[in-house]
GUSEKOL-12793 format. One line per 3 residues: their letters; for each residue x, y, z of C-alpha. Coordinates in steps of 0.25 Angstrom, whole numbers, plus 5000, padded with zeros to 4 digits. Example, Ala and Ser with C-alpha at 12.3 -4.5 7.8 and 13.67 -1.06 7.14 Angstrom:
! residues 2
as> 5049/4982/5031; 5055/4996/5029
This chain:
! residues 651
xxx> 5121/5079/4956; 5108/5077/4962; 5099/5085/4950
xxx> 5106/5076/4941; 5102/5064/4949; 5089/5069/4949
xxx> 5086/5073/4934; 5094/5061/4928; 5084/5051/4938
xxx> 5073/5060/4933; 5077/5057/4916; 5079/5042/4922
xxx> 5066/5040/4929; 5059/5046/4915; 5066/5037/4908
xxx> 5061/5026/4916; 5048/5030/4917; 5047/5032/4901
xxx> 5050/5016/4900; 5043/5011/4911; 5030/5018/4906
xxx> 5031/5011/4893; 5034/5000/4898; 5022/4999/4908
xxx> 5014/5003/4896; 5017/4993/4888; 5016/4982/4900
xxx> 5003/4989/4901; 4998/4988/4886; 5000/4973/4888
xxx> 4997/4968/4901; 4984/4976/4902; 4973/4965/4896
xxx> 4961/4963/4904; 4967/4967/4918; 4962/4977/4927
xxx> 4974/4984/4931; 4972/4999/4934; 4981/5010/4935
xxx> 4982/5009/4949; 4992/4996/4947; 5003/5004/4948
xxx> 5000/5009/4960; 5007/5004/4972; 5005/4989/4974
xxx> 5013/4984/4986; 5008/4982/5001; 5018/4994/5007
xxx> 5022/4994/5022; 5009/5004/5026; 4999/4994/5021
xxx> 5006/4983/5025; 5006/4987/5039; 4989/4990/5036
xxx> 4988/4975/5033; 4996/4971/5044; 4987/4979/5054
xxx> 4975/4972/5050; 4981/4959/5048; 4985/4959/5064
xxx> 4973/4966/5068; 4962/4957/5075; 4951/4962/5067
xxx> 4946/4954/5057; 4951/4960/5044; 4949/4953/5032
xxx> 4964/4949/5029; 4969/4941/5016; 4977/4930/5023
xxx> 4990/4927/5012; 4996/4918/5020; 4997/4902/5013
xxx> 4983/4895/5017; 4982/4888/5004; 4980/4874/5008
xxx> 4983/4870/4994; 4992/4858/4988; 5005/4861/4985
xxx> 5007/4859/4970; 5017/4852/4964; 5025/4857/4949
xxx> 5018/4847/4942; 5002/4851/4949; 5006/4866/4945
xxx> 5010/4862/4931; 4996/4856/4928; 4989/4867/4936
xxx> 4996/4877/4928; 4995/4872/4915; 4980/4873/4913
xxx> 4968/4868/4924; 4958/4858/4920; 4947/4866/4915
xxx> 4936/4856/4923; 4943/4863/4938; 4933/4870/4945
xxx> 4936/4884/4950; 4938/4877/4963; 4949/4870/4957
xxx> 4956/4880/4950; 4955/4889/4963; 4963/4878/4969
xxx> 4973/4876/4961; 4975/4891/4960; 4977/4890/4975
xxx> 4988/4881/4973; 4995/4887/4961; 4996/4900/4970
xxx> 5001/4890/4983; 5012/4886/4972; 5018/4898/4968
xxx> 5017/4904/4982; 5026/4890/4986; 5038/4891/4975
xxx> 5035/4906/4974; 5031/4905/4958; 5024/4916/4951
xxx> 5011/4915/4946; 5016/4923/4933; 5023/4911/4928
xxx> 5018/4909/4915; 5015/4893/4921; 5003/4898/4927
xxx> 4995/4905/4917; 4985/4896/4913; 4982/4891/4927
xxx> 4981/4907/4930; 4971/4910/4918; 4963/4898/4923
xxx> 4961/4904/4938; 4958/4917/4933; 4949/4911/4924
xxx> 4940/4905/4937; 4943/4918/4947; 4927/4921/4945
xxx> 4924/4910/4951; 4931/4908/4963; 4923/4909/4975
xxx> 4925/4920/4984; 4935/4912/4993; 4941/4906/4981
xxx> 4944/4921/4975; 4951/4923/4988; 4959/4911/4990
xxx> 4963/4916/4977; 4969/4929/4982; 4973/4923/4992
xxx> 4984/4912/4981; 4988/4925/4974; 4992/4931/4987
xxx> 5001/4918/4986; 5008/4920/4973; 5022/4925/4975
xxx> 5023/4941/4971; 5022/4942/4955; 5031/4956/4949
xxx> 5020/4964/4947; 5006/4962/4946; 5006/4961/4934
xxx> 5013/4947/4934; 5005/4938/4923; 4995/4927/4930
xxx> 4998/4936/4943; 4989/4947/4934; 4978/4940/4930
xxx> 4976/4933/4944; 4975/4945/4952; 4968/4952/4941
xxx> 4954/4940/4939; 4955/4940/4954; 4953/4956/4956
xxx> 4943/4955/4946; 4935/4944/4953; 4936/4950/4967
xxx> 4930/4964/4961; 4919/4957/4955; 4916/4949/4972
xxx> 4917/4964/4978; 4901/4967/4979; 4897/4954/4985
xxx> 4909/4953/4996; 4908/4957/5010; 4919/4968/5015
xxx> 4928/4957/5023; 4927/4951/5010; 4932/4963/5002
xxx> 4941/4966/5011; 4948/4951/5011; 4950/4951/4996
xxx> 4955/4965/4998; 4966/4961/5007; 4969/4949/4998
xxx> 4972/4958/4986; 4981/4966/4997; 4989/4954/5000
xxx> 4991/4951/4985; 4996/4966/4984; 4985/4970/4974
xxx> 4977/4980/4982; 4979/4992/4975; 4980/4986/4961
xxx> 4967/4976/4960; 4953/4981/4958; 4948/4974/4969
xxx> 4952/4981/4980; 4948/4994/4976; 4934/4989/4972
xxx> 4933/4982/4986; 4936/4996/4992; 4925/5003/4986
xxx> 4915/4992/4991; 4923/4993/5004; 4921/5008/5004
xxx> 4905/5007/5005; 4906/5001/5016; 4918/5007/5025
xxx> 4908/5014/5035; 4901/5001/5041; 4915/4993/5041
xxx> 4920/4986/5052; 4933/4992/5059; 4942/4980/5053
xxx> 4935/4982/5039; 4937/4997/5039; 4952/4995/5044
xxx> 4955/4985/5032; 4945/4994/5020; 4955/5007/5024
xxx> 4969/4998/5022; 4964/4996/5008; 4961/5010/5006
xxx> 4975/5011/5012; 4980/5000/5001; 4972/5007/4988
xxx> 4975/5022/4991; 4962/5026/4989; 4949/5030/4996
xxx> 4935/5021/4994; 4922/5029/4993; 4921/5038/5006
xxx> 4934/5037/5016; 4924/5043/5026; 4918/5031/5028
xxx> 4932/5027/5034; 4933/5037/5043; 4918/5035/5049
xxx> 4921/5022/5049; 4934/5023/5058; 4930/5033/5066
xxx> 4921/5024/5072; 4931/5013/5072; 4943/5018/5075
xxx> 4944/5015/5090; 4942/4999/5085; 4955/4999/5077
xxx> 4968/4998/5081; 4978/5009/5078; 4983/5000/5068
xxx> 4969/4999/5060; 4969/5016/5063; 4983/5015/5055
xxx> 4977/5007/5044; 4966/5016/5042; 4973/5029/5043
xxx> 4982/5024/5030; 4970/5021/5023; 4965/5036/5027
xxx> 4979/5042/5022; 4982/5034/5010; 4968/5037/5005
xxx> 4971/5052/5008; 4958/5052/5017; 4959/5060/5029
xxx> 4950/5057/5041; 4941/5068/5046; 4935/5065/5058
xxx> 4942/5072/5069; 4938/5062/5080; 4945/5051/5074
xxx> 4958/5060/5069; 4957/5062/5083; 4956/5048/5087
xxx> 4967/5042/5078; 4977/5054/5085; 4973/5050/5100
xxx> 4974/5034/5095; 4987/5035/5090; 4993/5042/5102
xxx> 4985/5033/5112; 4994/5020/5104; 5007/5028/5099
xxx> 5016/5019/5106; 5011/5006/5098; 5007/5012/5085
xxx> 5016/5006/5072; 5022/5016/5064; 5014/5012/5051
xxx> 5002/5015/5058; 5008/5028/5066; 5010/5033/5052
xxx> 4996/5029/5045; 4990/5037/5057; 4999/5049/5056
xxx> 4996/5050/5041; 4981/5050/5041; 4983/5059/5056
xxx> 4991/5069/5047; 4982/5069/5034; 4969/5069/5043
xxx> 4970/5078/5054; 4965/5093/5056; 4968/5105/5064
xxx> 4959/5099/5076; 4969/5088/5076; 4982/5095/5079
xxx> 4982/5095/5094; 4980/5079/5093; 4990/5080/5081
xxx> 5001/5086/5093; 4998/5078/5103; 4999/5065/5094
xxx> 5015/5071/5088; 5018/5074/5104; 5016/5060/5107
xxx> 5022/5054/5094; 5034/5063/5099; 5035/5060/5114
xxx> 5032/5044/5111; 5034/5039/5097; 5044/5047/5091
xxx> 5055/5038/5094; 5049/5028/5089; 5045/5032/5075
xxx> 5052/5029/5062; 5054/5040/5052; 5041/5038/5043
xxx> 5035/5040/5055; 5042/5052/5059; 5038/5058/5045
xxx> 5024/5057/5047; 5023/5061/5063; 5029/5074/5056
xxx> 5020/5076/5046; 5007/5072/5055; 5005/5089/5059
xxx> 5009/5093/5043; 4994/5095/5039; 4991/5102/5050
xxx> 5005/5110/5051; 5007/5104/5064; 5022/5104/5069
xxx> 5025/5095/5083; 5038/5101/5082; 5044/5090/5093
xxx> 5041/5078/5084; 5045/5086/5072; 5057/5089/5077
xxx> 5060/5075/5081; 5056/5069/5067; 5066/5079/5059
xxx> 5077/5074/5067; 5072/5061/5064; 5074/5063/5050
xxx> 5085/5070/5048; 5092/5058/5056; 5087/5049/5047
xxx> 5086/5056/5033; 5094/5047/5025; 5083/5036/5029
xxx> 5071/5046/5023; 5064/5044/5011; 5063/5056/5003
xxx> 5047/5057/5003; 5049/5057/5020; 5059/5069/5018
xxx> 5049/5075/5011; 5039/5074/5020; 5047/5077/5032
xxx> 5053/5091/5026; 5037/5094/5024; 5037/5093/5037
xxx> 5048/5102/5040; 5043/5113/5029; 5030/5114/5035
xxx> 5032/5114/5050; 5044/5124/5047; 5050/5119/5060
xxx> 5062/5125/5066; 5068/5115/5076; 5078/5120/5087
xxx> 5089/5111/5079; 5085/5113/5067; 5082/5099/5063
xxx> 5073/5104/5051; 5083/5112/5044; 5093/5100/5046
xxx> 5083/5090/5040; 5078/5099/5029; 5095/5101/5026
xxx> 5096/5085/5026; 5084/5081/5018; 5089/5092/5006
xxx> 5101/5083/5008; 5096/5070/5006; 5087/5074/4994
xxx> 5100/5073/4988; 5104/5059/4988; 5088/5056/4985
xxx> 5088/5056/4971; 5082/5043/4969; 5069/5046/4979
xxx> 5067/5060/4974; 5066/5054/4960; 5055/5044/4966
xxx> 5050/5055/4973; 5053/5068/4967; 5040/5076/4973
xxx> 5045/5073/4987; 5058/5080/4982; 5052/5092/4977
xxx> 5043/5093/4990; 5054/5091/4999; 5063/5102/4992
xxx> 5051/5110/4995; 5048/5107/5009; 5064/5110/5011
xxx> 5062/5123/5004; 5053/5129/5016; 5066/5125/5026
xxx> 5075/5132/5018; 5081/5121/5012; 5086/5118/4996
xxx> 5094/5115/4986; 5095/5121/4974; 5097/5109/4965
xxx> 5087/5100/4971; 5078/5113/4970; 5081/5113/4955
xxx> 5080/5099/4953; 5066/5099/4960; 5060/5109/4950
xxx> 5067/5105/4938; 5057/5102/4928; 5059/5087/4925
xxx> 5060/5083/4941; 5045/5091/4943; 5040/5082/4932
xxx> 5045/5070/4937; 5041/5073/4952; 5027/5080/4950
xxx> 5025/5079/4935; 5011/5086/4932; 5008/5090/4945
xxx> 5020/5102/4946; 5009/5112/4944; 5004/5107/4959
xxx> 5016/5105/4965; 5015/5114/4977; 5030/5110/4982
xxx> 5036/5111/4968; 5030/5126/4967; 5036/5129/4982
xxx> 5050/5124/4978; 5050/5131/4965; 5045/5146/4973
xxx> 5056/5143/4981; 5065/5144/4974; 5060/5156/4966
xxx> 5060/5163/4978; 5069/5158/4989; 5081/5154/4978
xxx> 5079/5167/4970; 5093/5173/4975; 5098/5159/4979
xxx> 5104/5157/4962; 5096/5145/4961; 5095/5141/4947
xxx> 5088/5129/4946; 5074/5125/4940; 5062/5130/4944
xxx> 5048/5129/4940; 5044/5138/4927; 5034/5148/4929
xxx> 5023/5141/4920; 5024/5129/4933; 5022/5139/4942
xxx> 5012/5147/4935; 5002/5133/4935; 5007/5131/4949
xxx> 5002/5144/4952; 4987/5142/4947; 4988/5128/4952
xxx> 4995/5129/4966; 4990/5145/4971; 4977/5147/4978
xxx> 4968/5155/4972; 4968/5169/4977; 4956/5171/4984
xxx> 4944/5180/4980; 4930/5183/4987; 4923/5179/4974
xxx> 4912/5171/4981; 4915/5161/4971; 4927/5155/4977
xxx> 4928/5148/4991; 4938/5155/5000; 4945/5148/5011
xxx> 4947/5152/5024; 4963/5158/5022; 4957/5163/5008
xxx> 4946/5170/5014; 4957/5178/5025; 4964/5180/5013
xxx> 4956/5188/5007; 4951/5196/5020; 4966/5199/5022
xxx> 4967/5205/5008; 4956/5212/5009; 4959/5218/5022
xxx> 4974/5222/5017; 4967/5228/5003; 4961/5239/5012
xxx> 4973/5245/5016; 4983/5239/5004; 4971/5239/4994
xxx> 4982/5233/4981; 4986/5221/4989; 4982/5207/4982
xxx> 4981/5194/4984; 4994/5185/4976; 5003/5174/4977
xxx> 5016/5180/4981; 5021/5166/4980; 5012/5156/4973
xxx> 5016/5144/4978; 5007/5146/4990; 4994/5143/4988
xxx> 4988/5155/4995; 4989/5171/4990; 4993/5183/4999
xxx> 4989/5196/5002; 5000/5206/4993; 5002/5220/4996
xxx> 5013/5229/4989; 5016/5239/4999; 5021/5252/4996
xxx> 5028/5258/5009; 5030/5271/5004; 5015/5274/5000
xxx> 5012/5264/5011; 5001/5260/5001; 4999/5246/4994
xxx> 5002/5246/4977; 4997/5235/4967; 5003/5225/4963
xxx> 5012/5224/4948; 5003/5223/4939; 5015/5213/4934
xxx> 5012/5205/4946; 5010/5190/4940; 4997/5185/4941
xxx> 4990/5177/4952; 4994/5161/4951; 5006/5164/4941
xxx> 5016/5156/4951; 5024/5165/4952; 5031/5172/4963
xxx> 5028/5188/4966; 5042/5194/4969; 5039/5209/4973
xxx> 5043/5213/4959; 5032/5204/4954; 5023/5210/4966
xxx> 5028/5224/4961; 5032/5225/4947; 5037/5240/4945
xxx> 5033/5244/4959; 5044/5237/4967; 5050/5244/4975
xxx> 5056/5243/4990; 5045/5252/4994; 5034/5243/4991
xxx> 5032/5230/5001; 5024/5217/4997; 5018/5210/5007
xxx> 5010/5196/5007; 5000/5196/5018; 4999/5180/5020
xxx> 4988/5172/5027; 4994/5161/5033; 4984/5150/5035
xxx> 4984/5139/5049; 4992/5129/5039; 5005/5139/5038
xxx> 5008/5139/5051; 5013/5128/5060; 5002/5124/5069
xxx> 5005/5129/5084; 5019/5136/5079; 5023/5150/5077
xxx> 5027/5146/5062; 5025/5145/5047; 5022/5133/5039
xxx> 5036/5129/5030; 5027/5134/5018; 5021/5147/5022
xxx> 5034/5151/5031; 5042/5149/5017; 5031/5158/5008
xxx> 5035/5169/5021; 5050/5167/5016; 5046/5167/5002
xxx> 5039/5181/5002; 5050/5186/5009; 5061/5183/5001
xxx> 5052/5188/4988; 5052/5201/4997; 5038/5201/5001
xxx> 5033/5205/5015; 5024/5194/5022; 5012/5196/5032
xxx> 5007/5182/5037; 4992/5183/5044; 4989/5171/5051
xxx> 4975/5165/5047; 4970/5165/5062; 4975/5178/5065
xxx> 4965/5183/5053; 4954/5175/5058; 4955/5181/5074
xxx> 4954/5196/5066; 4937/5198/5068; 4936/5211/5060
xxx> 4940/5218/5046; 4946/5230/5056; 4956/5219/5063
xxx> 4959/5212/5049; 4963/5226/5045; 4973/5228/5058
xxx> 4979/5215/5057; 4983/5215/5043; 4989/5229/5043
xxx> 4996/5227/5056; 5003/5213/5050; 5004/5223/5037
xxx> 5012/5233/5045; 5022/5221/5049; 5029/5222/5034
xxx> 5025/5236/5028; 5022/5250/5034; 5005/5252/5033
């Protein structure tokens, strides 16, 4: 039942969408007139829990932040129906600004008191003429203004008539006040379009940023904490995000941890990491100095930025942080939390096995109350640290979440990347199912979950070699991908195979690479460099071997050319010259992010392109980037590789 499920929500949520896009077209057509509204209306417009807590941080906090008070301070006179009938019904046209302001004022008092809408068609006049005299409000004037609309009982949408051209003059009229305002001043209106819920979706804000932006360097601690919750709100980066790292660097010990949680979702969501080591540094040791205290929203925000910033001279601090997490938080921490404790060594393929371990248990007790997206970031986890627990908690979880994907249709069709991803990352456990394989590379669910980007989709082109190469004999018979996919995901996804042509810059791994082959093309002069399987990015050395002339031969002519996709079985490699006499060997380099930092084992990914070649028949020699790099001389590059060579076929 469950590809059913799958492919009739799939024709359903097209349908949908074929309706609902004309539908939005014409609401479009007809609502567009003279009103500023960008693309970026449809992005997310409601306060969510992480930015809520930012607020509350710098609503508690002493420092003087410029907060946009919402509470009721009007000292206005209540109105009666019949005062609201002759407000409403059309101002004298002798009232002064002043006196329109005013009555604005208590037109918004109104509706906040019997919860009426300011989209009732009643208000229209009194809304055009207000609009009409926004220019020439006076600074507090413009603000008491916010400040009334921030009264008005929530509309449907944003769109709402009257609710629409209010918000609209006003964003206009505080875009044109931005050069001559002060930063506190900036920042106020800034928060008063926060409270409105209106961040992310007026002009203002974002124009305020970039003045803002100029300026981040010589900001007060307070300011600086405030600008970066904006950043947080907006999603995106003002000028030079440097200037926030300067700035903090020399701050940071002013703040609270709260502040430094504030800052470091500002860093994430902006997808800024930090670069100054000391300050990484710092942010580890103050985290650990106040673990007891800290809240989990702010826990989280610090591990992320943590994660996303931190490099190999981090990972002792990175250790000593997850053995104190384990010995004195763990207990405490709910599953979010949990997810992202894991996933704080994953750049750096660090494993704290201990905490691990603990946190799969976690989850397995406590699937049913997981959402998909954390499944899949949890079995990520588990792929890449390839752990192997005494009670083998990682094959019980990886069983239970390939069990639970079942009864998850709904989430995997909200979604459906994270499906194919955690399909995937079950793959490298050993873990499937062929009619969820089937319904992952099925051409329709690809479209909906990845639509144009298939030809980049890294996860999609592992799952589909997978089972090309470890289904083979297994009577699979679903879809796969069609070979003119993975031919562009060949070109697209494959590292180039490198070349001493002084025109192209070589890395350090491509640059061994090519010594390796050159050292083995002495002794074996055919072997070449190729993709055996192109869904790792990097080529290996490959050498037919013929054990009974104990001498290397070429290569098929037949042999597919370089960045086809396709994967070189030994008849490919061998064309008419296959034979059980002749051996074909992949000598692999296997860079430091393969292995599992401080433990005798491979990556999920590089141990499952071991499993790979042996299955396909191929014989494996890994050298380990360091052990290339302790050989000083061309004679002991020479020794190495045949001793290792020696290990699979007879030299």
């Amino acid at each position: 039942m469950f590809p059913r499920q799958i492919f009739r929500s799939i024709l359903t949520t097209n349908l949908l969408f074929s309706q609902r896009t004309t539908t939005k077209l014409w609401k479009h057509v007809t609502a567009a007139r003279s009103l500023h509204l960008m693309p970026s209306n449809f992005a997310k417009i409601y306060m969510d829990r992480e930015n809520l807590h930012a607020h509350q941080v710098l609503e508690e906090s002493l420092k003087p932040y410029q907060i946009f008070a919402t509470d009721i301070a009007f000292s206005v006179d209540d109105l009666s129906s019949s005062e609201l009938q002759e407000i409403v019904k059309c101002l004298p046209e002798n009232f002064s600004t002043t006196e329109v302001f005013q009555q604005f004022r208590r037109v918004c008092h109104y509706c906040h008191k019997t919860n009426t809408l300011i989209s009732n068609e009643a208000f229209t006049a009194f809304v055009q003429q207000f609009c009409d005299r926004i220019h020439l409000l006076s600074d507090d004037e413009l603000r008491e203004s916010l400040k009334g609309m921030a009264l008005l009982p929530q509309e449907e949408n944003v769109r709402a008539h009257n609710f629409v051209e209010l918000w609209n003059i006003l964003d206009i009229e505080c875009c044109r006040r931005i050069e001559k305002w002060s930063t506190d001043e900036l920042l106020l209106v800034c928060d008063a379009w926060y409270a409105l819920n209106l961040a992310r979706i007026c002009e203002y804000v974002w124009e305020a940023l970039r003045k803002l932006g100029r300026k981040v360097i010589k900001m007060q601690p307070s300011q600086l904490v405030q600008t970066m919750f904006f950043c947080n709100v907006m999603r995106r980066t003002v000028f030079d995000m440097f200037d926030f790292e300067v700035n903090l660097a020399k701050c940071a010990k002013d703040m609270s941890l709260g502040e430094l949680g504030v800052m470091s979702m500002g860093f994430f969501k902006t997808q800024t990491p930090i670069r100054n080591p000391e300050l990484i540094n710092y942010m580890y040791e103050r985290l650990m100095s106040e673990l007891d205290t800290v809240d989990e929203i702010t826990f989280v925000a610090i591990l992320k930025v943590l994660r996303y910033s931190s490099k190999l001279p981090q990972v002792d601090i990175m250790m000593k942080l997850l053995d104190k997490i384990s010995q004195e938080k763990f207990d405490d921490m709910n599953l979010l939390t949990c997810l992202h404790v894991a996933l704080l060594g994953c750049e750096l393929q660090c494993c704290h096995e201990e905490i691990v371990e603990k946190i799969l248990n976690k989850f397995h007790n406590e699937i049913a109350n997981t959402r998909l997206k954390d499944l899949e970031r949890i079995s990520l986890a588990v792929a890449l640290f390839n752990i192997k627990t005494p009670n083998k908690i990682e094959d019980l979880l990886c069983q239970r979440i390939l069990d639970s994907l079942k009864g998850r249709v709904d989430e995997i069709m909200k979604h459906p990347k994270c499906f194919t991803n955690c399909l995937h990352y079950l793959s490298l456990r050993g873990f499937y199912d062929k009619e969820m394989l089937s319904v992952a590379l099925d051409r329709k669910f690809l479209k909906h979950a990845v639509g144009s980007s298939l030809a980049v989709s890294r996860e999609v082109f592992n799952l589909d070699t997978f089972v090309k190469v470890n289904l083979a004999d297994d009577n699979y018979e679903g879809n796969q991908l069609a070979d003119k996919y993975r031919k562009t995901m060949g070109k697209m996804l494959t590292h180039y195979i490198p070349d001493n042509n002084p025109k192209y810059k070589l890395n350090a791994t491509d640059r061994i690479l090519l010594q390796m082959k050159e050292i083995t093309a002495g002794f074996l002069p055919h072997c070449q460099l190729k993709h055996i399987l192109p869904n790792y990015e990097r080529a290996d050395v490959v050498i037919c071997y013929d054990r009974s002339t104990r001498k290397s031969i070429p290569l098929a002519e037949t042999c597919p050319e370089d960045y086809s996709g396709i994967v070189l079985t030994r008849d490919r490699l061998l064309g008419d010259k296959l034979n059980k006499d002749i051996e074909t060997v992949a000598l692999i380099i296997a860079g430091w992010n393969n292995v599992v930092r401080g433990k005798d084992r491979h990556t999920g990914l590089f141990d499952m392109k071991l499993k790979q070649l042996e299955i396909l028949g191929h014989k494996s020699v890994v050298i380990y980037w360091h052990e290339w790099r302790e050989l000083e001389t061309r004679q002991d590059r020479v020794k190495f590789v045949k001793r290792r060579l020696s290990s699979v076929i007879n030299l």
